[in-house]
MDTraj code that builds the backbone (N, CA, C; nanometers):
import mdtraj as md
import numpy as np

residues = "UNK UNK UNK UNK UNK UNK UNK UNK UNK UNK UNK UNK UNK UNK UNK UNK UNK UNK UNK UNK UNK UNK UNK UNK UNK UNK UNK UNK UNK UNK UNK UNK UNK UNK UNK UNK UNK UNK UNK UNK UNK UNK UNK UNK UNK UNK UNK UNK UNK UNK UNK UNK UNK UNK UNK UNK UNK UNK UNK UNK UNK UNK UNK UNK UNK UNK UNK UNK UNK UNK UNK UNK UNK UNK UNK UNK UNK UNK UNK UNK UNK UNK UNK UNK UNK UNK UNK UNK UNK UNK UNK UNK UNK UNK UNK UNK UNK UNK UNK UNK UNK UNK UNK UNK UNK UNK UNK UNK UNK UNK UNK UNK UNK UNK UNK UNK UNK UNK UNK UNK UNK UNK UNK UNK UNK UNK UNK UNK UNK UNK UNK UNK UNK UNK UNK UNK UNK UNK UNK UNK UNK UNK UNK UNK UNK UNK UNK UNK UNK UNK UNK UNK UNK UNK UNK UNK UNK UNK UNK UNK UNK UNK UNK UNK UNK UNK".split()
xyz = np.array([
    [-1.0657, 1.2595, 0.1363],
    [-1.0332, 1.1239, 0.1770],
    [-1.0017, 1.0330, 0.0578],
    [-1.0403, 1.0855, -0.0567],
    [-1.0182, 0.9782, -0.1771],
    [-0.8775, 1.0005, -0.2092],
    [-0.7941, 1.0387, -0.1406],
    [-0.6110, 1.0025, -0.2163],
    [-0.5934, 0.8891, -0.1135],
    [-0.6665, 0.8837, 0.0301],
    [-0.6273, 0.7616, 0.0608],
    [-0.6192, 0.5843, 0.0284],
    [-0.7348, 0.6349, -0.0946],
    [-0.7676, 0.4926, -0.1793],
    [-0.6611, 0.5126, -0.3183],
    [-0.6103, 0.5860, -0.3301],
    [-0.5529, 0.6421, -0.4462],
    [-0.3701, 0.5954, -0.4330],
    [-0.3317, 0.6771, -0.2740],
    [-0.2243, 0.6537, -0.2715],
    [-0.1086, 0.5269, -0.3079],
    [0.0087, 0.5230, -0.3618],
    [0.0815, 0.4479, -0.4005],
    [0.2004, 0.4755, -0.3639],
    [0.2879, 0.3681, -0.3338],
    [0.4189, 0.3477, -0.3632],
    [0.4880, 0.4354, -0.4936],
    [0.5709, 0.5241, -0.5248],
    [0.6194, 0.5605, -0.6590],
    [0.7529, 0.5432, -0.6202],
    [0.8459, 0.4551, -0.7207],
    [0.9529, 0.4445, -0.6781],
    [1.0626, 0.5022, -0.7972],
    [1.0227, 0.5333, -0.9120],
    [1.0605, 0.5921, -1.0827],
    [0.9907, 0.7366, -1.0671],
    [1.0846, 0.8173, -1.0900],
    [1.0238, 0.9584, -1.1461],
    [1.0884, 1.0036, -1.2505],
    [1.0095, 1.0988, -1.3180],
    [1.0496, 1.1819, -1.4295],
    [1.1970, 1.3056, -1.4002],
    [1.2590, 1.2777, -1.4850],
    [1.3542, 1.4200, -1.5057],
    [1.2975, 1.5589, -1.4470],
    [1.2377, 1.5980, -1.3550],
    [1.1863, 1.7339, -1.3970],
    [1.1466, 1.7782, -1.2099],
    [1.2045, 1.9053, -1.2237],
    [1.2189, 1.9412, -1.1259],
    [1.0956, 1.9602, -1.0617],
    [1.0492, 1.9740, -0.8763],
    [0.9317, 1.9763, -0.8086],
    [0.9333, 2.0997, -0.7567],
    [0.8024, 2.1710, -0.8481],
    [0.8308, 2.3030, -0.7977],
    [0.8124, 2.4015, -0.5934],
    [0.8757, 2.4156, -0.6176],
    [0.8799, 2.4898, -0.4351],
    [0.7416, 2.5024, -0.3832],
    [0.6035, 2.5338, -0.4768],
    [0.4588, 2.5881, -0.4045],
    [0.4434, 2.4327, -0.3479],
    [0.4818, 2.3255, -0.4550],
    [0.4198, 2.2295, -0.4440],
    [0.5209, 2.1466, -0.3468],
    [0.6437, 2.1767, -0.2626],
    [0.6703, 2.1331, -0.1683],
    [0.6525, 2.1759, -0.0206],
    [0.6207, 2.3719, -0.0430],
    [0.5716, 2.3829, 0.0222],
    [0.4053, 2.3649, 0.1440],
    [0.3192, 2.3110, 0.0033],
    [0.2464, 2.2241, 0.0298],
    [0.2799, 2.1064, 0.0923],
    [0.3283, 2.0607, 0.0687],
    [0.3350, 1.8727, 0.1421],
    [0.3847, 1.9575, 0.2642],
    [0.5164, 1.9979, 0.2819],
    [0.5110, 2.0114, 0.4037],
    [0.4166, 2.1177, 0.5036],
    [0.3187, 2.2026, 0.4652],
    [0.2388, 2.2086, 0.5789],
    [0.1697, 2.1404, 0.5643],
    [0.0898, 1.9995, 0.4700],
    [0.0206, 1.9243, 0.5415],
    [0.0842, 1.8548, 0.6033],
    [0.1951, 1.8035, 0.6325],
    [0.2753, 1.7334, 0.6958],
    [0.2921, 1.8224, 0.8191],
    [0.2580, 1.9308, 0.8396],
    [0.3124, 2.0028, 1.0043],
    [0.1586, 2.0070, 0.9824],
    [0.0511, 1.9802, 0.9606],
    [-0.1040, 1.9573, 1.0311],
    [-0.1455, 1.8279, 1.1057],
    [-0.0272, 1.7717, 1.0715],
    [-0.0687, 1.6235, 1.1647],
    [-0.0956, 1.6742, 1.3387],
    [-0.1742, 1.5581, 1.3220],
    [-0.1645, 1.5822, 1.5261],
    [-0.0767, 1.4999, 1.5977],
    [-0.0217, 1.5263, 1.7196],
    [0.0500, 1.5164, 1.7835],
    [0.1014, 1.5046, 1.9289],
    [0.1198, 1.4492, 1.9481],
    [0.0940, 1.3948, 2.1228],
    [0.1208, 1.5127, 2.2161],
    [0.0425, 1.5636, 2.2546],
    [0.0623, 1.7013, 2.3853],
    [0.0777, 1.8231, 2.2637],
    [0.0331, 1.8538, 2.1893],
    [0.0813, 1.9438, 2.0624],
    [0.2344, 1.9450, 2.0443],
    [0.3048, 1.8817, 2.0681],
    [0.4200, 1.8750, 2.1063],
    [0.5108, 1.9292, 1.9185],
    [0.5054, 1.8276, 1.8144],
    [0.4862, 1.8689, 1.7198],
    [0.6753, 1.8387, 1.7246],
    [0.7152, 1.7195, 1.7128],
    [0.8395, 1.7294, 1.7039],
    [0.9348, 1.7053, 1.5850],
    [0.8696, 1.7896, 1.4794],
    [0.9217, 1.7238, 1.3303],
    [0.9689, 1.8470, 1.2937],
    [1.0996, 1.7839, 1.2475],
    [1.2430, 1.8730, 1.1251],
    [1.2444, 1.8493, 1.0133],
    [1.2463, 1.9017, 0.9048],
    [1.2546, 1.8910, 0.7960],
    [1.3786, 1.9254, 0.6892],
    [1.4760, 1.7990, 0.6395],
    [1.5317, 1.8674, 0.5160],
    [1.5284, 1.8279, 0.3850],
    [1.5557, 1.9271, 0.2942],
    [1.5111, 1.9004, 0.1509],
    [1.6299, 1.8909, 0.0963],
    [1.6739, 1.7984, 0.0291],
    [1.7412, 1.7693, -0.0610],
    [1.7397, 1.7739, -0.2252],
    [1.8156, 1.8244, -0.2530],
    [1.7705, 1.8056, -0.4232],
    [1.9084, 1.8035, -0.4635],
    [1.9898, 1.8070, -0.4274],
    [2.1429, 1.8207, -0.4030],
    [2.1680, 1.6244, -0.5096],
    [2.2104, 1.6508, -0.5909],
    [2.2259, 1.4746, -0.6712],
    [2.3032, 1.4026, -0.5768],
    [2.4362, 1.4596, -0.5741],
    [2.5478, 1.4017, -0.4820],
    [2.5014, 1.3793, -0.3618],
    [2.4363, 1.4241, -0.2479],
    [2.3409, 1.4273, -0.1423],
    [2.2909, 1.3099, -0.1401],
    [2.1825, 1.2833, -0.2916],
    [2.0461, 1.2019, -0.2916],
    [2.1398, 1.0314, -0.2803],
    [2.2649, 1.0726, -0.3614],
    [2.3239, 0.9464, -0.3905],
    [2.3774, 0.9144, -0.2418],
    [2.4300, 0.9705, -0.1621],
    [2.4781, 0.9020, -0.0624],
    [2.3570, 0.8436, 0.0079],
    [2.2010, 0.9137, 0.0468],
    [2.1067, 0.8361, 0.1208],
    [2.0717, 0.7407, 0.0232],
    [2.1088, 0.7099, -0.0872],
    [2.0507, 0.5946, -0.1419],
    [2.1349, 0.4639, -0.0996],
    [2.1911, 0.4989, -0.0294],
    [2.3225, 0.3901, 0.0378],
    [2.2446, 0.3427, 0.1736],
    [2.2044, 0.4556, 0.2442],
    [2.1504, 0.4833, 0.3885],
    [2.0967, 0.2760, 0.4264],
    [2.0327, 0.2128, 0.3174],
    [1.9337, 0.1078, 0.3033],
    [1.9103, 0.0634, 0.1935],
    [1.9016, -0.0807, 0.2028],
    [1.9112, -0.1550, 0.0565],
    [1.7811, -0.1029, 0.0152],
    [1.6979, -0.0341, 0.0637],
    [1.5525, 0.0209, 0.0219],
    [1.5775, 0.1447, -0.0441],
    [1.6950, 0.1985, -0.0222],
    [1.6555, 0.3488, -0.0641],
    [1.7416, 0.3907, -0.2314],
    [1.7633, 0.2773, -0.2550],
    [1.8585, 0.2910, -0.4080],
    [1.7976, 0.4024, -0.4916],
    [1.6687, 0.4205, -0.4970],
    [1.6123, 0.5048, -0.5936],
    [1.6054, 0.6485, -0.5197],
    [1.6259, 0.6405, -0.4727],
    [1.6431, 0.8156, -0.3922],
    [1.7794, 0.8585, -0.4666],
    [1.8694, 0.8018, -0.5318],
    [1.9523, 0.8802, -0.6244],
    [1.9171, 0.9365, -0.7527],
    [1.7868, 0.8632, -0.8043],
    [1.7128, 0.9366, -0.9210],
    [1.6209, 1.0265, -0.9111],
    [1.5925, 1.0064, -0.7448],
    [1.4796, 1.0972, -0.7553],
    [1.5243, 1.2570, -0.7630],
    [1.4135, 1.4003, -0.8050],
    [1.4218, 1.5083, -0.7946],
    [1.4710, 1.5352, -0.6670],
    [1.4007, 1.4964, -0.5663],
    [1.3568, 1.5753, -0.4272],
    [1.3771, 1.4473, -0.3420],
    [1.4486, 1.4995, -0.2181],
    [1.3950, 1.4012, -0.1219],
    [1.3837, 1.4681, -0.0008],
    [1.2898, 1.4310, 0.1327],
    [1.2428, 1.4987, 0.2577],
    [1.3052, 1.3951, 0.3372],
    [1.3939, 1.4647, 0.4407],
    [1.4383, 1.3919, 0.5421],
    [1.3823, 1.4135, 0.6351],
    [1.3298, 1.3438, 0.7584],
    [1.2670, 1.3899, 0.8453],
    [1.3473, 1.3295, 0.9304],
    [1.3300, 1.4355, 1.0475],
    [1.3709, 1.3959, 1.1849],
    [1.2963, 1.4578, 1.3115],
    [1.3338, 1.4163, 1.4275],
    [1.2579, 1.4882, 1.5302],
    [1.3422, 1.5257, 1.6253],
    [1.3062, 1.5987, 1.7348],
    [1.3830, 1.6691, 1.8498],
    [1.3990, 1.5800, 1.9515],
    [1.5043, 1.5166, 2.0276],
    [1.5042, 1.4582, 2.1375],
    [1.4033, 1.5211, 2.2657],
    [1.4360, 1.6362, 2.2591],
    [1.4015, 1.7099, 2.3507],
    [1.2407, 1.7739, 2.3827],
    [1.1254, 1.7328, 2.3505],
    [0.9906, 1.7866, 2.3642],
    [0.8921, 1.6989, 2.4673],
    [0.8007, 1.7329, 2.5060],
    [0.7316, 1.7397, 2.5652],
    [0.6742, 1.5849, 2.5840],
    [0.6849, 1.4822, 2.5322],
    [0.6553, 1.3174, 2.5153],
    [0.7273, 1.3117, 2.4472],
    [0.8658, 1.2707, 2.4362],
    [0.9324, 1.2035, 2.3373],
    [0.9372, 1.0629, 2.3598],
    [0.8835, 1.0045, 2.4228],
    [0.8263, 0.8364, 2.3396],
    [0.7285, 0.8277, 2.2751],
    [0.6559, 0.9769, 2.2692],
    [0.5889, 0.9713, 2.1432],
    [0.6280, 1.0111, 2.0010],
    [0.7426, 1.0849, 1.9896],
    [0.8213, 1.1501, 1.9112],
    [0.8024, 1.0608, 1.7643],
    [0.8170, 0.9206, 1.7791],
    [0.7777, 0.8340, 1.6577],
    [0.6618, 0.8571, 1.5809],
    [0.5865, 0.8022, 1.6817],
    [0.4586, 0.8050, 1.6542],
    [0.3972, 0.9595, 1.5987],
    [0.4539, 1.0225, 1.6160],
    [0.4119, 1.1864, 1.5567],
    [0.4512, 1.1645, 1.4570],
    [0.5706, 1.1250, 1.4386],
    [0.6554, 1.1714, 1.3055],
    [0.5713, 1.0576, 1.1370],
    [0.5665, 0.9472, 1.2503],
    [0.4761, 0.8423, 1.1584],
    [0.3574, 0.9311, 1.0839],
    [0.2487, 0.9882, 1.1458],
    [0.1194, 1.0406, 1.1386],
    [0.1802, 1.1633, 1.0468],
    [0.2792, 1.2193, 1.0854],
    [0.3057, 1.3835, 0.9534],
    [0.3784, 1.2999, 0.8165],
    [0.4331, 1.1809, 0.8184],
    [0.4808, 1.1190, 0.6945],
    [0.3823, 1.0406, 0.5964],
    [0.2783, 1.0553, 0.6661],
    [0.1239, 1.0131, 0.6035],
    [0.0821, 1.1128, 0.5260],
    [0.0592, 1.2040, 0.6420],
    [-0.0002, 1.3595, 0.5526],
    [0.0926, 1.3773, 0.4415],
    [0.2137, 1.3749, 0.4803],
    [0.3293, 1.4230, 0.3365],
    [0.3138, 1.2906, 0.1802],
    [0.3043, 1.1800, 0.2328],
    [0.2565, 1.1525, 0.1168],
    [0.1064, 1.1426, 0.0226],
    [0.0159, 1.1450, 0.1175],
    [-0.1074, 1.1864, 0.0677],
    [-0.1314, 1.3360, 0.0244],
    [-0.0554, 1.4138, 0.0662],
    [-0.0391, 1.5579, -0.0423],
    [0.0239, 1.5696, -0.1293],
    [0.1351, 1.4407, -0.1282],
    [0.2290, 1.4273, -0.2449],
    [0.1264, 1.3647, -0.3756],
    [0.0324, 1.2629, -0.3047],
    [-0.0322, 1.2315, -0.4313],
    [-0.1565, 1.3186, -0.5039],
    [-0.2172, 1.3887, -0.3600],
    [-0.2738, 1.5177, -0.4124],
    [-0.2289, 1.6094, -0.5005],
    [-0.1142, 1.6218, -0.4722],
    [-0.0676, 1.7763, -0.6419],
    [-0.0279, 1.6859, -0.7164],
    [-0.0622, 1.5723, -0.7849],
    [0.0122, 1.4954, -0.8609],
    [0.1580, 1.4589, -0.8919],
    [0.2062, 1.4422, -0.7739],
    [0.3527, 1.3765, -0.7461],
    [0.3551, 1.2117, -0.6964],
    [0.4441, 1.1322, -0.7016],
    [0.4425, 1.0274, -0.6149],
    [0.5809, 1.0098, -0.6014],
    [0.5445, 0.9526, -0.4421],
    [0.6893, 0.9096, -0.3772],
    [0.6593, 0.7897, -0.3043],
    [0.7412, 0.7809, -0.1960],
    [0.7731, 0.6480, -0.1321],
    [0.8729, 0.7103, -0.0030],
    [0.8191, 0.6397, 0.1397],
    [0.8522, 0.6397, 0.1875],
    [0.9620, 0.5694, 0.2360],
    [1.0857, 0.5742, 0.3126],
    [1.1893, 0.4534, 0.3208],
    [1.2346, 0.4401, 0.4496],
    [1.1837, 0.4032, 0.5861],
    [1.2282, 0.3755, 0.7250],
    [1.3593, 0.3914, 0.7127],
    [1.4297, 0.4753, 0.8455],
    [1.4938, 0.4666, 0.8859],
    [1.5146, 0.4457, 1.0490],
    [1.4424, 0.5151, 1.1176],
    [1.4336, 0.4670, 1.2580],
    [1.3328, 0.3996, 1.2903],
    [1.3285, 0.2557, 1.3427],
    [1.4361, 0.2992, 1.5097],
    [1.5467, 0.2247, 1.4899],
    [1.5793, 0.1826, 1.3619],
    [1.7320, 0.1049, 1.3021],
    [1.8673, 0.2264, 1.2883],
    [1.9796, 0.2260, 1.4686],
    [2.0351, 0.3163, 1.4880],
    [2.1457, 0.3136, 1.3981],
    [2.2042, 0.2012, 1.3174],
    [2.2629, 0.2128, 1.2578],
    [2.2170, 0.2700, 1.1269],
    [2.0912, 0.2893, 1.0689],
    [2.0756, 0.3706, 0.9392],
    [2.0502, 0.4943, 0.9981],
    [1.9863, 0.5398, 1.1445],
    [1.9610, 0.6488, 1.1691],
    [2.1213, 0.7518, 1.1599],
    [2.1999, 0.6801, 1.2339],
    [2.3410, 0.7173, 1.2454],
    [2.3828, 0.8000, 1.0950],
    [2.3790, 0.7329, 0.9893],
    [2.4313, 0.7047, 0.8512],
    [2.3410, 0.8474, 0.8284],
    [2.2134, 0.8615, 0.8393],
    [2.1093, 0.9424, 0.7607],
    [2.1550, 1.0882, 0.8578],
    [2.2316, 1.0844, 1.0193],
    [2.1962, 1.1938, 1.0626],
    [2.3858, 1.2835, 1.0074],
    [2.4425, 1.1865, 0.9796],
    [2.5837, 1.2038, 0.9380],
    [2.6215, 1.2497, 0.8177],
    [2.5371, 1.2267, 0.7313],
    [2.5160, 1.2690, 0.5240],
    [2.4503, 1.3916, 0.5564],
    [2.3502, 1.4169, 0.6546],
    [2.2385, 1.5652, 0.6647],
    [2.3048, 1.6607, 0.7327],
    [2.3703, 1.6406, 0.8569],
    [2.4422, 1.7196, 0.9068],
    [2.3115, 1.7411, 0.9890],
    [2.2314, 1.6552, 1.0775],
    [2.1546, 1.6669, 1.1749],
    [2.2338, 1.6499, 1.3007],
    [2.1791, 1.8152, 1.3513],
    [2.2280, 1.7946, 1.4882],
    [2.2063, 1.7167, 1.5996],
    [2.2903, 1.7401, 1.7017],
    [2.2772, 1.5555, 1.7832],
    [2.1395, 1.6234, 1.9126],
    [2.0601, 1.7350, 1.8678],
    [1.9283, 1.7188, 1.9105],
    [1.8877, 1.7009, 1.9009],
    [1.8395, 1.6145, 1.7652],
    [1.7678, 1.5643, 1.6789],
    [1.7879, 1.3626, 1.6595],
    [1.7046, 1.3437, 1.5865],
    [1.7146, 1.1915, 1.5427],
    [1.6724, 1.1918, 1.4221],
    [1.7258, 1.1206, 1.3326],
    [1.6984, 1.0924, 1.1921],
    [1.5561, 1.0148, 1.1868],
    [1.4577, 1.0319, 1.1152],
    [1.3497, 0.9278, 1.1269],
    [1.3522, 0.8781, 0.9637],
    [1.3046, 0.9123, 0.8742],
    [1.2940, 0.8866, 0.7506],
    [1.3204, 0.9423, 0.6510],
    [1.3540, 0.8864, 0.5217],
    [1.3211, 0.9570, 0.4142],
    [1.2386, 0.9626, 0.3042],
    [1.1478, 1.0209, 0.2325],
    [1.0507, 1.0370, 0.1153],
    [1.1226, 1.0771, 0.0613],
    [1.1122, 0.9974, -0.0479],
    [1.1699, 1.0688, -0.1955],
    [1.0830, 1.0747, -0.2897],
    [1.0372, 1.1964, -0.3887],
    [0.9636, 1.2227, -0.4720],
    [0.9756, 1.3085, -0.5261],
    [0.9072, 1.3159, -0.6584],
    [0.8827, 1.4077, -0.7914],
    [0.7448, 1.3722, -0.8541],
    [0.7498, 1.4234, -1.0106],
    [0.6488, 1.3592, -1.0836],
    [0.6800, 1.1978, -1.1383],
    [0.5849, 1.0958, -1.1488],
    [0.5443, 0.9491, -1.1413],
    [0.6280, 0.9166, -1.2697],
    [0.6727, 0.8299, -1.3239],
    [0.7183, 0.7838, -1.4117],
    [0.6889, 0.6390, -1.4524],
    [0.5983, 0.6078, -1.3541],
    [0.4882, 0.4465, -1.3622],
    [0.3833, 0.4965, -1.2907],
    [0.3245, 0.4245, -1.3944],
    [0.1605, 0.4043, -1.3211],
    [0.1608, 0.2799, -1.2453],
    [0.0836, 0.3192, -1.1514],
    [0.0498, 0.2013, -1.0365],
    [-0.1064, 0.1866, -0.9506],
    [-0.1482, 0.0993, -0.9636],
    [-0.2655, 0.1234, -0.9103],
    [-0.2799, 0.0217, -0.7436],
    [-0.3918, 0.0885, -0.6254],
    [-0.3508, 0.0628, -0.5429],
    [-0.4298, -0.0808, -0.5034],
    [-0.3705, -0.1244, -0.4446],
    [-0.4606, -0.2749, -0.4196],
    [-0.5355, -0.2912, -0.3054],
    [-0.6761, -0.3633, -0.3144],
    [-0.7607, -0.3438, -0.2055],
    [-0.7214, -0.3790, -0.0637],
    [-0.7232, -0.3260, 0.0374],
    [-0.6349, -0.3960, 0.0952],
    [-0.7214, -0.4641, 0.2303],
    [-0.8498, -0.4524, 0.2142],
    [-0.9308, -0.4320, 0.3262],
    [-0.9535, -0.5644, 0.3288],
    [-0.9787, -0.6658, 0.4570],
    [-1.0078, -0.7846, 0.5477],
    [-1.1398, -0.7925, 0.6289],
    [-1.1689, -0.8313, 0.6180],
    [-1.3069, -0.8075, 0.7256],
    [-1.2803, -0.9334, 0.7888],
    [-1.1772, -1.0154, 0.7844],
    [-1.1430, -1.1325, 0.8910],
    [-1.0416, -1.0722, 0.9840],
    [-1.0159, -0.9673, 1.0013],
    [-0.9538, -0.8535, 1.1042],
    [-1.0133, -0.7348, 1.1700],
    [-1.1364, -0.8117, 1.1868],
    [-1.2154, -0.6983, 1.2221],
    [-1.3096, -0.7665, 1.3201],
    [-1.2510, -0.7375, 1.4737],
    [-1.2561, -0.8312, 1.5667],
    [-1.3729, -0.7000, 1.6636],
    [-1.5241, -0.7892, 1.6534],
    [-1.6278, -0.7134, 1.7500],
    [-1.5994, -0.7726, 1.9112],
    [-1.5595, -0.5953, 1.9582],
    [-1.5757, -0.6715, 2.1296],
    [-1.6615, -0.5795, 2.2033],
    [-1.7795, -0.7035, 2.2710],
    [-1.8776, -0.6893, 2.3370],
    [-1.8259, -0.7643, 2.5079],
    [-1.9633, -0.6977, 2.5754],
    [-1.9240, -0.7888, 2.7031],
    [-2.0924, -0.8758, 2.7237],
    [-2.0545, -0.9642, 2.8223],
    [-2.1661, -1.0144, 2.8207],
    [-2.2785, -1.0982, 2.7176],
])
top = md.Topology()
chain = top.add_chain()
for i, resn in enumerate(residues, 1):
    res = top.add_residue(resn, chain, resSeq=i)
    for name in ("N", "CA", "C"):
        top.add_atom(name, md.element.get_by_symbol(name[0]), res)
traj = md.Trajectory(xyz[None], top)
């Protein structure tokens, strides 16, 4: 539980390539998330392709640095499973796991929304060559850190609403 106090934003990485054990890691913690009906509706592509990284860095005025980065994970999900109005919400919960394993092997990235904004989804499923069974959801981009960043407390206890009856 301590990368969850740990985790950061990394938006600068180093020159240097992310080796395969250590992506294959993120993504099975990212396919351990849970998931509405086990349904489990997440696609995965990897990019490392430069020319690739540069066009999703277009995708959103957010995603400029996904052209420097090593690696980036596109995620998407299946129209087609078992709750797909939950299909988000899954995909949300496995893009958690993927960056909290990202900060576990000592990588950092950053996540960058793309759905439910159909016009970046459009853009992201058109550069990937995602089929139209699918929906574009996001992209992570990451490698090794090239800033240090530390995370800020973020906790309220004026949001932390006791309900009793009576």
């Amino acid at each position: 539980m301590a990368d969850l106090f740990h985790r950061v934003s990394i938006r600068k990485y180093q020159e240097k390539k992310v080796e395969p054990e250590k992506l294959d890691y993120i993504l099975r913690a990212s396919m351990a998330a849970p998931s509405a009906c086990n349904q489990q509706p997440w696609e995965f592509y990897i990019v490392e392709d430069p020319e690739i990284l540069e066009e999703l860095s277009e995708t959103t005025p957010y995603a400029k640095l996904t052209a420097k980065a090593p690696v980036a994970i596109v995620t998407a999900y299946r129209k087609e499973c078992t709750v797909p109005e939950y299909a988000q919400i899954d995909l949300s919960i496995c893009m958690e796991n993927m960056w909290l394993a990202t900060d576990e092997v000592g990588l950092g990235g950053v996540w960058m929304g793309i759905a439910p904004l159909e016009d970046r989804m459009e853009k992201v499923e058109k550069i990937i060559g995602i089929p139209e069974s699918q929906r574009a959801f996001g992209i992570f981009a990451l490698g090794y850190p090239a800033e240090e960043r530390t995370q800020q407390d973020r906790y309220d206890e004026t949001r932390i609403h006791r309900v009793t009856r009576g």
